[in-house]
C-alpha positions as a Markdown table, in Angstrom:
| # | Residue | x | y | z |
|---|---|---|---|---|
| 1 | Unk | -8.7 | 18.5 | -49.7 |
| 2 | Unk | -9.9 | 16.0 | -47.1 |
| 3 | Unk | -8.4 | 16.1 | -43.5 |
| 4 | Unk | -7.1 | 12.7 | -42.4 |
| 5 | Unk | -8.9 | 10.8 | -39.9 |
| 6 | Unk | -7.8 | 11.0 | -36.5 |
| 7 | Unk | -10.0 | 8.3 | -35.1 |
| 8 | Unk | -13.2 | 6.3 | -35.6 |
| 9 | Unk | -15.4 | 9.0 | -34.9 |
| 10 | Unk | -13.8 | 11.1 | -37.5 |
| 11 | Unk | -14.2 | 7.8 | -40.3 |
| 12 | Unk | -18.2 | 7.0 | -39.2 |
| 13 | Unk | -18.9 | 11.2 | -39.6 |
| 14 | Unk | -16.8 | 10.9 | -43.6 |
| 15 | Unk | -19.1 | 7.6 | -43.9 |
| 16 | Unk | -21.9 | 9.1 | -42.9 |
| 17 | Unk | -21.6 | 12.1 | -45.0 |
| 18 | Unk | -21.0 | 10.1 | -47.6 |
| 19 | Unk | -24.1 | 8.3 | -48.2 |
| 20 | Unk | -26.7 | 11.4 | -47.2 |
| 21 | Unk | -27.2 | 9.8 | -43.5 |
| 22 | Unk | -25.9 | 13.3 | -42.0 |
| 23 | Unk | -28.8 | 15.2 | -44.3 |
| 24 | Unk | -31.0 | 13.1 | -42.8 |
| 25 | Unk | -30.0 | 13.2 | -39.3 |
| 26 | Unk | -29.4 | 17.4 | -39.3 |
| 27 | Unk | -33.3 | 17.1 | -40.8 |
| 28 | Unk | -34.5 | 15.3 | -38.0 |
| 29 | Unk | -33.1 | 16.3 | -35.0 |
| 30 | Unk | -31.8 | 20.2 | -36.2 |
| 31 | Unk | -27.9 | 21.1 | -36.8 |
| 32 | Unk | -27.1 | 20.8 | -33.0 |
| 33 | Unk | -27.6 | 16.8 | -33.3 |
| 34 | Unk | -24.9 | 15.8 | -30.7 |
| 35 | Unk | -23.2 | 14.3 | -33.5 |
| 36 | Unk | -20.0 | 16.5 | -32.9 |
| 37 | Unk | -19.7 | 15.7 | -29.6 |
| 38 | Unk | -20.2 | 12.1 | -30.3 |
| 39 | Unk | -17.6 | 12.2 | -33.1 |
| 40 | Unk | -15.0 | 13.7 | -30.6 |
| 41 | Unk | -15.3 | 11.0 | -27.9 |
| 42 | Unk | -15.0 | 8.5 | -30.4 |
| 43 | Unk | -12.1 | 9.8 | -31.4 |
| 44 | Unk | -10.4 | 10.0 | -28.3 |
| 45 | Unk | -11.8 | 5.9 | -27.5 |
| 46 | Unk | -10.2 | 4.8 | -30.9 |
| 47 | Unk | -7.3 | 7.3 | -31.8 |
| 48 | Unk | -5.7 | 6.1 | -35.1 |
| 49 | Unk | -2.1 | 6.1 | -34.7 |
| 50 | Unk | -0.1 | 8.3 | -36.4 |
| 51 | Unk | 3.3 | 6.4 | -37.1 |
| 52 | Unk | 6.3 | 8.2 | -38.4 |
| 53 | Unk | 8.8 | 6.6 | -40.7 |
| 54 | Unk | 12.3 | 6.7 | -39.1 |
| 55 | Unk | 15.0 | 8.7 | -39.5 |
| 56 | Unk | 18.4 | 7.9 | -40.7 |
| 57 | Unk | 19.8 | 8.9 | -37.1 |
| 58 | Unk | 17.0 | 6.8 | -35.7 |
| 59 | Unk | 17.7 | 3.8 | -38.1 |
| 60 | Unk | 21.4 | 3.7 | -37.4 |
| 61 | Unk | 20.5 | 3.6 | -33.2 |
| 62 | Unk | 18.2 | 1.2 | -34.0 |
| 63 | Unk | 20.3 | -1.3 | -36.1 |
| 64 | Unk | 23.6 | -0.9 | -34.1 |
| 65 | Unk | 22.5 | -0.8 | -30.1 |
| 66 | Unk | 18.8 | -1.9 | -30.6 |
| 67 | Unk | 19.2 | -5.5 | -32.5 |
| 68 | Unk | 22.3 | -6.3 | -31.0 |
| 69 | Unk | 20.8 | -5.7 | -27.3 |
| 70 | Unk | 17.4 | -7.3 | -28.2 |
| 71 | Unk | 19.4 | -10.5 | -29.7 |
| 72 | Unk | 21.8 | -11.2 | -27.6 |
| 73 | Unk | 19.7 | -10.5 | -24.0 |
| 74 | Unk | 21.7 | -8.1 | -22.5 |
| 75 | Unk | 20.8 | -5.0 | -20.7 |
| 76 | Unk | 20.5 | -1.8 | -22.6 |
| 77 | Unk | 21.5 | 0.9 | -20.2 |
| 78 | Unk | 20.5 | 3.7 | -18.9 |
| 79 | Unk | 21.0 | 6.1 | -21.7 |
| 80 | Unk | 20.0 | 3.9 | -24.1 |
| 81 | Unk | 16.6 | 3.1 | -22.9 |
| 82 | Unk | 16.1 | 6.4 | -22.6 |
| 83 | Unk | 16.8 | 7.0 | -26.3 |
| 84 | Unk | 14.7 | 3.0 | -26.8 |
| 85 | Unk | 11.9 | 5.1 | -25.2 |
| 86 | Unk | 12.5 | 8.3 | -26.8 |
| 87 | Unk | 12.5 | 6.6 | -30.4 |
| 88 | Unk | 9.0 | 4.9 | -29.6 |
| 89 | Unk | 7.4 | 8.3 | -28.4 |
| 90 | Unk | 8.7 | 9.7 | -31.1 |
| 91 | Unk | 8.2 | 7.0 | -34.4 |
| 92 | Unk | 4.2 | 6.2 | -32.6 |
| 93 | Unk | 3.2 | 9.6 | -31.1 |
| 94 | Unk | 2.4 | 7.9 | -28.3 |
| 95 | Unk | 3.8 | 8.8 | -24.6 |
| 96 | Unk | 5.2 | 5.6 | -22.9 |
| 97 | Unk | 6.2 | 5.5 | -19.4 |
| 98 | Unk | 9.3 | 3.6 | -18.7 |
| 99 | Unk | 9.0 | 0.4 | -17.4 |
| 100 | Unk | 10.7 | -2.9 | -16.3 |
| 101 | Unk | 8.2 | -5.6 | -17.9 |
| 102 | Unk | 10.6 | -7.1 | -19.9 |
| 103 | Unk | 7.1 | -8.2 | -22.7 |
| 104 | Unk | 6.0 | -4.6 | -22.6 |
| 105 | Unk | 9.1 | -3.6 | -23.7 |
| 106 | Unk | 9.4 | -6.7 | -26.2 |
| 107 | Unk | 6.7 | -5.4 | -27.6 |
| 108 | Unk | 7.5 | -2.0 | -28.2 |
| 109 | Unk | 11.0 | -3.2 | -30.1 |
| 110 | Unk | 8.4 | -5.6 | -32.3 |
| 111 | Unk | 6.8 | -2.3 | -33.4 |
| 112 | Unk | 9.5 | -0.6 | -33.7 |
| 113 | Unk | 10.9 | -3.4 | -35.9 |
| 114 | Unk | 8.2 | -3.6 | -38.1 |
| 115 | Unk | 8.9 | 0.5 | -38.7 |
| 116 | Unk | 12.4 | -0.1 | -39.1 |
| 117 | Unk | 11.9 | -2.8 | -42.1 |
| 118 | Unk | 8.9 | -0.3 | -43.6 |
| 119 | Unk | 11.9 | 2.3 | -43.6 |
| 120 | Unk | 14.5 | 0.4 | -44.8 |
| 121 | Unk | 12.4 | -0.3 | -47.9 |
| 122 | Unk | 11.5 | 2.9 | -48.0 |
| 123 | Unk | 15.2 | 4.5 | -48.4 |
């Protein structure tokens, strides 16, 4: 069974393997090739995101505090950015630290959007 990708570096080593270029590489230049190494920091420039569908529990939050918030302009709160936040870190795998940029956090409820109609047709 083939591992998923976690970044570029992962896809070009698959690729490369693939078509007989690491044969030819490991020929030339001996197993210890630096192609490893190379594969690894390419992964960490160009992670591929690993986005989770959302729960039901996330869903609900998202569809009766997050839309309402988002269309009407008003403030979310405290406790509810910190579950806004939460649900991003937690749908993207990505650690986000909280801010007050009003398009940075646009942003993030555009994703999260996209993720909550992917789910919705997913149910």
């Amino acid at each position: 069974m083939k591992k998923k990708s976690k970044g570029l570096g992962d896809t070009i080593q698959k690729v490369s393997e693939a078509t007989g270029v690491e044969k030819v590489v490991k020929k030339f230049f001996g197993e210890d090739c630096g192609c490893d190494k190379r594969r690894e920091r390419l992964n960490k420039m160009f992670p591929y995101r690993d986005i989770k569908q959302m729960t039901p529990e996330q869903m609900t939050f998202f569809k009766d505090v997050l839309q309402p918030a988002y269309r009407s302009g008003k403030n979310l709160g405290k406790n509810n950015a910190t579950e806004f936040y939460q649900l991003y870190q937690e749908v993207f795998n990505k650690k986000m630290k909280r801010t007050n940029c009003s398009s940075c956090n646009k942003n993030m409820y555009l994703e999260l959007l996209k993720v909550y109609e992917s789910s919705c047709e997913n149910e």
